[in-house]
C-alpha positions as CSV (number, residue, x, y, z in Angstrom):
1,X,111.8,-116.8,82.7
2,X,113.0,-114.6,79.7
3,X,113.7,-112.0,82.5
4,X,116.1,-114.9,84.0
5,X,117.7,-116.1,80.9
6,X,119.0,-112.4,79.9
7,X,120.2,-111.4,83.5
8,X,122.3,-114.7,82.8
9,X,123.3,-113.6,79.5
10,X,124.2,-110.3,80.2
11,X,126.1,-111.7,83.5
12,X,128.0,-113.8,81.3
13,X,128.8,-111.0,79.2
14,X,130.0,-108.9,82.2
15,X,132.3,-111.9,83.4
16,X,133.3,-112.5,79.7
17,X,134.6,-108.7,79.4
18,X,136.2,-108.5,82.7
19,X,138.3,-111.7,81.8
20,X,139.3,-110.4,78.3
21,X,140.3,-106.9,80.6
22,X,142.2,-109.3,82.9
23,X,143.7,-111.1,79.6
24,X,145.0,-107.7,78.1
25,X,146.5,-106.2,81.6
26,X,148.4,-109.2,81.9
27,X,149.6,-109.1,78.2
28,X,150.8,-105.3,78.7
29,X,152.7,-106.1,81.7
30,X,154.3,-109.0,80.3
31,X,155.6,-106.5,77.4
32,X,157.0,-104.4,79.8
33,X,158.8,-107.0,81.1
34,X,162.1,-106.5,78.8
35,X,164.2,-109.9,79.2
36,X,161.3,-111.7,77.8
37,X,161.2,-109.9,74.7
38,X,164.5,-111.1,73.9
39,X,165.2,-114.9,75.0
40,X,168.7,-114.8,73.4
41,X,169.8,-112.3,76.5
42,X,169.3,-114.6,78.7
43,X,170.9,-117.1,77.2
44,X,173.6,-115.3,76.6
45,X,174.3,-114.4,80.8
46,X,173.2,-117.9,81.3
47,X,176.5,-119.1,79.6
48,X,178.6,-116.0,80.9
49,X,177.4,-117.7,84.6
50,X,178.0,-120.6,83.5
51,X,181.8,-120.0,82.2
52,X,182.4,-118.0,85.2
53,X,181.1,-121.1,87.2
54,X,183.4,-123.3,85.6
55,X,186.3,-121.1,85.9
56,X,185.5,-121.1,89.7
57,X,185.3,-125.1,90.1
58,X,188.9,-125.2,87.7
59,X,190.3,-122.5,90.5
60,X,189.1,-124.3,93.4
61,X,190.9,-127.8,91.6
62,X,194.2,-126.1,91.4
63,X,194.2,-125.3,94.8
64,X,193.2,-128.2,96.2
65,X,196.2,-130.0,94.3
66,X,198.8,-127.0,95.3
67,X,197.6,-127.5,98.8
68,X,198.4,-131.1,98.6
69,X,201.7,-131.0,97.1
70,X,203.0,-128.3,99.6
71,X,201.9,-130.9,102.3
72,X,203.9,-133.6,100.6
73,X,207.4,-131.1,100.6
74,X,206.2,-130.2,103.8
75,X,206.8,-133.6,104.9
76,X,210.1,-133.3,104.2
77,X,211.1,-130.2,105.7
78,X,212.1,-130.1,109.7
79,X,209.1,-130.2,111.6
80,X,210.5,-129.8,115.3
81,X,213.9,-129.6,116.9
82,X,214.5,-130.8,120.1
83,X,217.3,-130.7,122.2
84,X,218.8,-132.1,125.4
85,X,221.4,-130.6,128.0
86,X,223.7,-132.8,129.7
87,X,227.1,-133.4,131.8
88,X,229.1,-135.7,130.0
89,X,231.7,-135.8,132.9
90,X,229.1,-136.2,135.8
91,X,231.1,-138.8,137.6
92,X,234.7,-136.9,137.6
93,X,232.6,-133.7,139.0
94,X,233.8,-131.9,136.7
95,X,231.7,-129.4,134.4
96,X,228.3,-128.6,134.4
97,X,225.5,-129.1,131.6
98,X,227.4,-127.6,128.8
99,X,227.2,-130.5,126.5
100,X,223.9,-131.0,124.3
101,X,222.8,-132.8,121.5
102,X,219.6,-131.8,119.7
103,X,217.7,-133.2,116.3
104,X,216.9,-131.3,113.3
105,X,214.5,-134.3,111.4
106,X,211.6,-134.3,109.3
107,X,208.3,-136.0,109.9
108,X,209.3,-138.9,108.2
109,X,212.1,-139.3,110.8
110,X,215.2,-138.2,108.7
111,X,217.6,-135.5,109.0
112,X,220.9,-135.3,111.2
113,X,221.7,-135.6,115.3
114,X,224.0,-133.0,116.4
115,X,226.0,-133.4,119.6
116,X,228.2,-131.2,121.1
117,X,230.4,-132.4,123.9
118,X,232.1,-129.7,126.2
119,X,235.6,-130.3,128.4
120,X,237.6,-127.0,129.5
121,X,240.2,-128.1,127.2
122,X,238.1,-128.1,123.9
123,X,235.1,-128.8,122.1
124,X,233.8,-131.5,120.1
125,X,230.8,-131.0,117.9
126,X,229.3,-134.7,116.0
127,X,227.0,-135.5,113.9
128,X,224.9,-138.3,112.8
129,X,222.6,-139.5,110.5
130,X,219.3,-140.2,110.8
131,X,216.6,-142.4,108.2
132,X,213.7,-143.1,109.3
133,X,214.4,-143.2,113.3
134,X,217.4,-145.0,112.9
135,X,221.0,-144.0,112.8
136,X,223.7,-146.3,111.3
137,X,225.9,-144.8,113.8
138,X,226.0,-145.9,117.5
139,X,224.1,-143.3,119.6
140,X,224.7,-141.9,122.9
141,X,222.3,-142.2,125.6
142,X,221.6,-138.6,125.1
143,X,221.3,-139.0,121.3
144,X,219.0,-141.5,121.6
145,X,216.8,-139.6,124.5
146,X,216.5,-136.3,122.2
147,X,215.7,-138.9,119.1
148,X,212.9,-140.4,120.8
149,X,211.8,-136.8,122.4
150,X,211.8,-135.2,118.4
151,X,209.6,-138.7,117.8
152,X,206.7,-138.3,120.2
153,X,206.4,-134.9,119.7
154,X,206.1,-135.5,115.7
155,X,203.6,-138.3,116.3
């Protein structure tokens, strides 16, 4: 029995000195380990990342609200012309498709009609107004074909 109690003990002891070995190898490595030694490094890039981060989400912000007022003037700029050829003088056979009339008009549907009309004789070149789809000015059956031609192809 005293035979047994010391092969405990002195297994113990074994155990105990292989774990404070364990405890000091752990202990050196840790040392080596140079951003632990000093905390206020870290810190330090922490913040740099996080400023940086910051400076990143303020960026991405101003874009998004440049990209949305460019939209808006785009709005206003001419999106699509369209135009239309036609013989005013069809019925007198004289002529051919020499007359047009095309639209220069934003998406909102505002801008100008021109029209040109073509004899032998001379030319005639008219414009008209446009807001919002509408002129205040009577339009011509080719006026209002190229107007509602510019319109579905905005839509």
């Amino acid at each position: 029995m005293i035979f047994t109690n010391e092969i405990i003990i002195y297994t113990l002891l074994g155990i105990n000195t292989l774990l404070i070995l364990w405890i000091i190898n752990i202990e050196l490595r840790i040392r080596k380990v140079k951003i632990l030694k000093d905390a206020q490094v870290v810190i330090e890039k922490f913040k740099e990342i996080e400023g940086h981060f910051n400076d990143y989400w303020d960026f991405k912000k101003e874009t998004q609200d440049n990209l949305i007022s460019i939209e808006d003037k785009l709005k206003l700029t001419i999106q699509n012309i369209e135009i239309v050829r036609f013989n005013p003088f069809k019925n007198d056979g004289m002529g051919g498709d020499q007359s047009f009339a095309f639209t220069l008009l934003n998406k909102k549907g505002t801008g100008v009609i021109v029209s040109s009309l073509y004899s032998r004789e001379k030319v005639s070149v008219f414009t008209k107004p446009v807001i919002e789809w509408k002129s205040t000015y009577k339009l011509s059956e080719e006026e209002t074909d190229v107007l509602n031609k510019t319109q579905k192809s905005l839509s």
